[in-house]
C-alpha positions in Angstrom: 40.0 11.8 -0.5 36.4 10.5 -0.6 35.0 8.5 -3.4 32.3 10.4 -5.7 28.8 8.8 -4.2 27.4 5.8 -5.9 23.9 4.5 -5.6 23.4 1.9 -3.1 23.0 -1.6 -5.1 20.5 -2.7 -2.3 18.4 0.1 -2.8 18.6 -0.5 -6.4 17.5 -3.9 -5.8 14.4 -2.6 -3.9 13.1 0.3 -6.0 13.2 -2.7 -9.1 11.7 -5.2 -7.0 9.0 -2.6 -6.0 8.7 -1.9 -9.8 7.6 -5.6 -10.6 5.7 -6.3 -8.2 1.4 -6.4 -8.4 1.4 -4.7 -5.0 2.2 -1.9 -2.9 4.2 -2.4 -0.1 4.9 0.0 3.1 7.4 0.2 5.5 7.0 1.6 8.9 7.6 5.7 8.4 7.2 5.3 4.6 5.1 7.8 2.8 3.7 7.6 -0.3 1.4 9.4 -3.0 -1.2 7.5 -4.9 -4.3 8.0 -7.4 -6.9 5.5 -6.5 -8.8 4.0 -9.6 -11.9 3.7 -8.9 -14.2 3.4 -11.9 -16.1 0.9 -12.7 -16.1 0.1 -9.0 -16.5 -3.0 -9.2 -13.7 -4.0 -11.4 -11.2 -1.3 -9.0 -12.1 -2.1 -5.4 -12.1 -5.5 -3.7 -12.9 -7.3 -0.3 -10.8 -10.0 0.1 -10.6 -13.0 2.7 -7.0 -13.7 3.8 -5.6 -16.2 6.1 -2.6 -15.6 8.3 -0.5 -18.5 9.8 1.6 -17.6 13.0 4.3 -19.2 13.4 4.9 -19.2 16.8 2.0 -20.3 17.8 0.8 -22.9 15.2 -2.8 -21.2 14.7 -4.4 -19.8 11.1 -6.8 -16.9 11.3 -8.9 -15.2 8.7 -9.6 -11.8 7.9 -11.1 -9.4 5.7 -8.8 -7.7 3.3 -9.7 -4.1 1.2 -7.9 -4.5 -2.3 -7.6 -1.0 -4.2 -6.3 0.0 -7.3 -3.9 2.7 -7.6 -1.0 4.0 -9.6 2.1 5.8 -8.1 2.3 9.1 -9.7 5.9 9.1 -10.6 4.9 5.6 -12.6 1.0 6.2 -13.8 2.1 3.4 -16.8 1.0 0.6 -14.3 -1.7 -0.1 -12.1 -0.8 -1.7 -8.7 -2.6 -3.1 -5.9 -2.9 -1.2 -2.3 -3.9 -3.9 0.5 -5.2 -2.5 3.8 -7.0 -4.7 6.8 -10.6 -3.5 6.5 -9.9 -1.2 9.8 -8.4 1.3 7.8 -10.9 1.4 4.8 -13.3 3.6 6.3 -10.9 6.6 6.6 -9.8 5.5 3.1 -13.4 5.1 2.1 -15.1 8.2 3.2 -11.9 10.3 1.5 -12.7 8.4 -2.0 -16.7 9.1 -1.1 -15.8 12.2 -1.6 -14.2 12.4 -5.0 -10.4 12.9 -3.4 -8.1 10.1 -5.4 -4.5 11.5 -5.0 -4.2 10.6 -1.6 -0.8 10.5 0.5 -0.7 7.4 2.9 1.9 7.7 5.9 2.4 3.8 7.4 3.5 3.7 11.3 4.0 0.9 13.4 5.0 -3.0 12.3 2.5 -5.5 12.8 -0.8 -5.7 14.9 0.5 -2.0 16.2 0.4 -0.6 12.3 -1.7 2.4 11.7 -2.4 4.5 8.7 -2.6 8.4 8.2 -4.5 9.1 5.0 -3.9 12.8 3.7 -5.4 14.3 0.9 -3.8 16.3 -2.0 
């Protein structure tokens, strides 16, 4: 006889720890909706510069970062922060040129092999 099927407490875990936190963050194959804010400009839509330490090989490196506001759909209470390496912000970019803000993101790939396919709804 099989037990009646409980939520998993680690996947509990994550959806609350997702909840709290100031930013959006993707796993490989994860898809999600969200409505960019992006008025006033200025206030919505950041460049960033971020450093990186590797570990393995004792070096720092900088890059440019593209911070955007957005709110998840199924929680349009809070406004979270969507980070992206500024190689994807000009698919992003020409999308929110065009007035299209609900916008699904796909994430593939971990690491320097991510990619993102930007979809709008």
């Amino acid at each position: 006889m099989s037990q009646p099927q409980q939520p998993d407490i680690y996947d509990e875990i994550d959806a609350e720890v997702k909840k709290q936190g100031k930013f959006i963050k993707m796993q490989s194959g994860e898809k999600l909706t969200l409505q960019f804010v992006t008025e006033p400009r200025a206030e919505k839509i950041h460049l960033v510069d971020k450093e990186y330490h590797d570990e393995k090989s004792g070096k720092t490196t900088k890059s440019k970062r593209v911070q955007y506001a957005v709110i998840d759909p199924k929680n349009p209470s809070e406004e979270k922060t969507l980070e992206l390496a500024l190689r994807f912000s000009g698919q992003l970019n020409a999308l929110l040129k065009k007035g299209l803000k609900l916008i699904e993101i796909q994430r593939q790939g971990v690491g320097t092999s991510t990619n993102y396919v930007f979809v709008p709804l």
